[in-house]
C-alpha positions as CSV (number, residue, x, y, z in Angstrom):
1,X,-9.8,-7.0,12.1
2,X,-8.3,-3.8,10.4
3,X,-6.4,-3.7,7.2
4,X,-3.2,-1.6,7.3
5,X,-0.9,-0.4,4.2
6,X,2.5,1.3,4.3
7,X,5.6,1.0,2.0
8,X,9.2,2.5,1.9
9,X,10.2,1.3,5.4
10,X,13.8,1.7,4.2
11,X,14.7,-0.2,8.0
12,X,18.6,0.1,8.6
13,X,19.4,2.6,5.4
14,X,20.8,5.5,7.2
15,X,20.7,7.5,4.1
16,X,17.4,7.9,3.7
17,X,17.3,9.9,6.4
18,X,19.5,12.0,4.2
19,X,17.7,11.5,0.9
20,X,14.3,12.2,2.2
21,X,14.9,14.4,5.0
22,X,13.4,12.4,7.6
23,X,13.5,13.8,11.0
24,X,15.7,11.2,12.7
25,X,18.8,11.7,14.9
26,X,20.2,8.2,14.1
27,X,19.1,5.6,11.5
28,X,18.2,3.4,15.0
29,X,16.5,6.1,16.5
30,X,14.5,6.2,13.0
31,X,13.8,2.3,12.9
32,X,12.7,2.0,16.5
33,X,10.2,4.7,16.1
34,X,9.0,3.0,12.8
35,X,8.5,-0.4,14.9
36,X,6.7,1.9,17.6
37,X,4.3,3.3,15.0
38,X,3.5,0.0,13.6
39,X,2.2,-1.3,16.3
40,X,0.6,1.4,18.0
41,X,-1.7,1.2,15.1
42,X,-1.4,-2.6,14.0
43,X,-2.9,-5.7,16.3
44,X,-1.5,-8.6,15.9
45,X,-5.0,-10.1,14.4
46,X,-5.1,-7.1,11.4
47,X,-4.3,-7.2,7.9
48,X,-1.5,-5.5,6.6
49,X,0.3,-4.8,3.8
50,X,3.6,-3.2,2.7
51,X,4.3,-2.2,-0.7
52,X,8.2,-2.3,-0.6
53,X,11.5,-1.4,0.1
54,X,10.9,-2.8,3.5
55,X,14.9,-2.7,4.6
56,X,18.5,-2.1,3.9
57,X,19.7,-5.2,5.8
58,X,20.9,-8.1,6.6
59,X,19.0,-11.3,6.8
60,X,19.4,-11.4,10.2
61,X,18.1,-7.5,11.0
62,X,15.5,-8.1,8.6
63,X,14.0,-11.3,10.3
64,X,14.6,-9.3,13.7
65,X,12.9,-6.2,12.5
66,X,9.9,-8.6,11.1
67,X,9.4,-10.7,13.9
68,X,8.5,-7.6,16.3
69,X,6.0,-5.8,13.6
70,X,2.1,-6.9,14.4
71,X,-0.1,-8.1,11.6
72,X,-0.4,-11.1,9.6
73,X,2.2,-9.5,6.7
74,X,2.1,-9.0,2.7
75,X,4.7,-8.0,0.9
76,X,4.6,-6.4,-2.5
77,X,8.3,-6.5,-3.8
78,X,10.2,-3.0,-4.2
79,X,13.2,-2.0,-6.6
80,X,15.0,-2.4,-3.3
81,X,13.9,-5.4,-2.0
82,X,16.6,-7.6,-3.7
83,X,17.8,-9.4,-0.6
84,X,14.3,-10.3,0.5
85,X,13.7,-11.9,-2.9
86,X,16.9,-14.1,-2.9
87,X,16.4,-15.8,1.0
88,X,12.2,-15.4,1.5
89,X,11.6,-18.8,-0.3
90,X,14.3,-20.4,2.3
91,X,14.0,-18.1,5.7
92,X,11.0,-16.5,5.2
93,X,8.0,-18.0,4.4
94,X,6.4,-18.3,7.8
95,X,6.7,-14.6,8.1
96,X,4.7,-13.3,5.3
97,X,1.2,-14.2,4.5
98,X,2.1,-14.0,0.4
99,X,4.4,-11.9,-1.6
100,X,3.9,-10.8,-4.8
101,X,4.9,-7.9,-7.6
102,X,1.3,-6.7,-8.0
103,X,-1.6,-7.7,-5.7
104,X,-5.5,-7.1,-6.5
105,X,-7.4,-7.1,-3.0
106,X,-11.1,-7.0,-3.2
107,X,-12.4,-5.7,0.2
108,X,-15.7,-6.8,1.4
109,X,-17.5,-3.2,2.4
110,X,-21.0,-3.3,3.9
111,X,-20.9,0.4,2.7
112,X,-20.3,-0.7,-1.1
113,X,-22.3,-2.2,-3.4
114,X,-20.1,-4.3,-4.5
115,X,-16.5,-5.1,-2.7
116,X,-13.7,-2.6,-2.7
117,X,-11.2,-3.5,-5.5
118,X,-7.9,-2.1,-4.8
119,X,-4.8,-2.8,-7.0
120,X,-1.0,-2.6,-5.0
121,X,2.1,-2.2,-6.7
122,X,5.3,-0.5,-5.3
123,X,4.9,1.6,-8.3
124,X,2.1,4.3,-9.6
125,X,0.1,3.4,-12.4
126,X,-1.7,6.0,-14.9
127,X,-4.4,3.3,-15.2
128,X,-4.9,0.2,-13.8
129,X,-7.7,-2.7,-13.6
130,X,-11.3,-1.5,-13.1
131,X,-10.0,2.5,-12.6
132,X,-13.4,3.4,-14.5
133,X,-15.5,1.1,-11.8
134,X,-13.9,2.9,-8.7
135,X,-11.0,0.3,-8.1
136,X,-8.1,2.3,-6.2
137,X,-3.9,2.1,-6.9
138,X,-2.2,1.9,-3.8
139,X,1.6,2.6,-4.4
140,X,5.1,3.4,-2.7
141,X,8.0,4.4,-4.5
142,X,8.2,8.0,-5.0
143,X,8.4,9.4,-0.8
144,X,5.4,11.4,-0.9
145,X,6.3,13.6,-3.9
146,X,4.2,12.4,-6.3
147,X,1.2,14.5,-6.6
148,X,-2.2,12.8,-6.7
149,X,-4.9,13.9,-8.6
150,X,-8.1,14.4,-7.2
151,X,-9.4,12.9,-10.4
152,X,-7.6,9.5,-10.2
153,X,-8.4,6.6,-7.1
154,X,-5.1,6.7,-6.2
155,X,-2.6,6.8,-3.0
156,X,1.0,6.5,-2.1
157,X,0.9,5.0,1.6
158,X,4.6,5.4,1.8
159,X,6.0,6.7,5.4
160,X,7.1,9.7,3.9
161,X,4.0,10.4,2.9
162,X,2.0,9.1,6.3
163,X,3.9,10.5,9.0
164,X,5.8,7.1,9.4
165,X,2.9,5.4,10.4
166,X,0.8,2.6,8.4
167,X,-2.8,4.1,7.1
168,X,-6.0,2.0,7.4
169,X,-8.6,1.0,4.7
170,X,-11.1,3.4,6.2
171,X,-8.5,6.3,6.2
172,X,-8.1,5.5,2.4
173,X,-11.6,5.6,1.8
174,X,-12.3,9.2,3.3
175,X,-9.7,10.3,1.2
176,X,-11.0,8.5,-2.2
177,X,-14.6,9.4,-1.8
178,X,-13.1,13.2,-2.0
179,X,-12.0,12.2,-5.0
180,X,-14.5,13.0,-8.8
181,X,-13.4,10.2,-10.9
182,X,-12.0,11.1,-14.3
183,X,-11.0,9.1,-17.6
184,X,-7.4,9.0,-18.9
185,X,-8.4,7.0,-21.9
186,X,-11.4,5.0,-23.8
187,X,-12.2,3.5,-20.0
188,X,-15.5,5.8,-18.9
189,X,-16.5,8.9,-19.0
190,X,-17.2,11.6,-17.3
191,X,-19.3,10.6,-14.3
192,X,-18.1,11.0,-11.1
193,X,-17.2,8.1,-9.2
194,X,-20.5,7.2,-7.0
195,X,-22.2,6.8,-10.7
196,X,-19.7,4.0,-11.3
197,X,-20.2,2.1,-7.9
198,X,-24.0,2.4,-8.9
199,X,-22.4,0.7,-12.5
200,X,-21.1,-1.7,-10.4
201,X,-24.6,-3.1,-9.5
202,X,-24.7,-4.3,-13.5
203,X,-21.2,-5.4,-13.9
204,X,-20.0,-8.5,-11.4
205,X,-16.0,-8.7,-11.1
206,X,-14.4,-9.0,-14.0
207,X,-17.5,-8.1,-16.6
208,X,-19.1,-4.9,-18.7
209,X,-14.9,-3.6,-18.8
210,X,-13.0,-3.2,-21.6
């Protein structure tokens, strides 16, 4: 099994392709190539999680465009995900595994110490649970043009921003372990970030933070 992330589907809004220049002819020819990357990536027995603004839709698109996606499914809500909020109780709880405004996922890693802890919103944080112990932000939101510093554990695994194509958990971790970990406030110092996953032997989940 694999875990997948991606956000900022945007299925059936024709003027994203306007807004953020995607290189569609059509907003179908842009949601059928979306639904082609998915699952050229995505088995149906992976993980995978999308951190909003799935569609523009209908509840009837929107259940059609879900039911042919791979993956057992989490949602974390977007600004845009209005209509999912009002029918999923009713329509569609057999489709998605949970859905949430934040979710904190700790990955078992046999190359970790400790698990992975990785903290999902739609939105970037500037700091977030266990930053200073080498947890990661995973966002969506901003399209791919919001830098990120190579001194923050942070990604935005938007489309725009993955050439329209869910990223994996061990994609995200070649691109954090680039990364030199440093402070933003009274959380750490200014180790790198291997010297806090060596921390981690000392602090279980949830101890030794401030």
């Amino acid at each position: 099994m694999t875990i997948w992330f991606t956000g900022d589907t945007h299925f059936s809004h024709a003027n994203i392709l306007k807004y953020c220049n995607r290189p569609f002819a059509n907003v179908t020819d842009h949601d059928e190539t979306l639904i082609k990357n998915w699952n050229s990536v995505v088995k149906p027995e992976d993980v995978i999680y999308h951190l909003g603004d799935f569609a523009f839709a209908s509840q009837r698109y929107i259940k059609s465009i879900l039911y042919r996606l791979n993956g057992r499914k989490y949602l974390v809500y977007g600004n845009h995900d209005r209509k999912l909020r009002k029918f999923y109780k009713d329509e569609m709880a057999n489709v998605f595994e949970r859905v949430e405004d934040y979710i904190r996922l700790d990955v078992e890693d046999e190359e970790m110490d400790n698990d992975q802890t990785i903290i999902m919103c739609h939105y970037a944080f500037r700091v977030w649970d266990k930053a200073h112990f080498g947890s990661w932000n995973l966002f969506g939101h901003s399209h791919g043009t919001l830098p990120c510093s190579d001194t923050q554990a942070q990604y935005d695994v938007g489309v725009d921003n993955n050439n329209y194509t869910p990223v994996s958990y061990e994609e995200i971790k070649r691109i954090m372990t680039r990364k030199v970990f440093k402070p933003v406030d009274a959380h750490g110092d200014k180790r790198d970030m291997k010297e806090y996953k060596k921390d981690m032997l000392y602090f279980p989940s949830g101890g030794g933070g401030r």
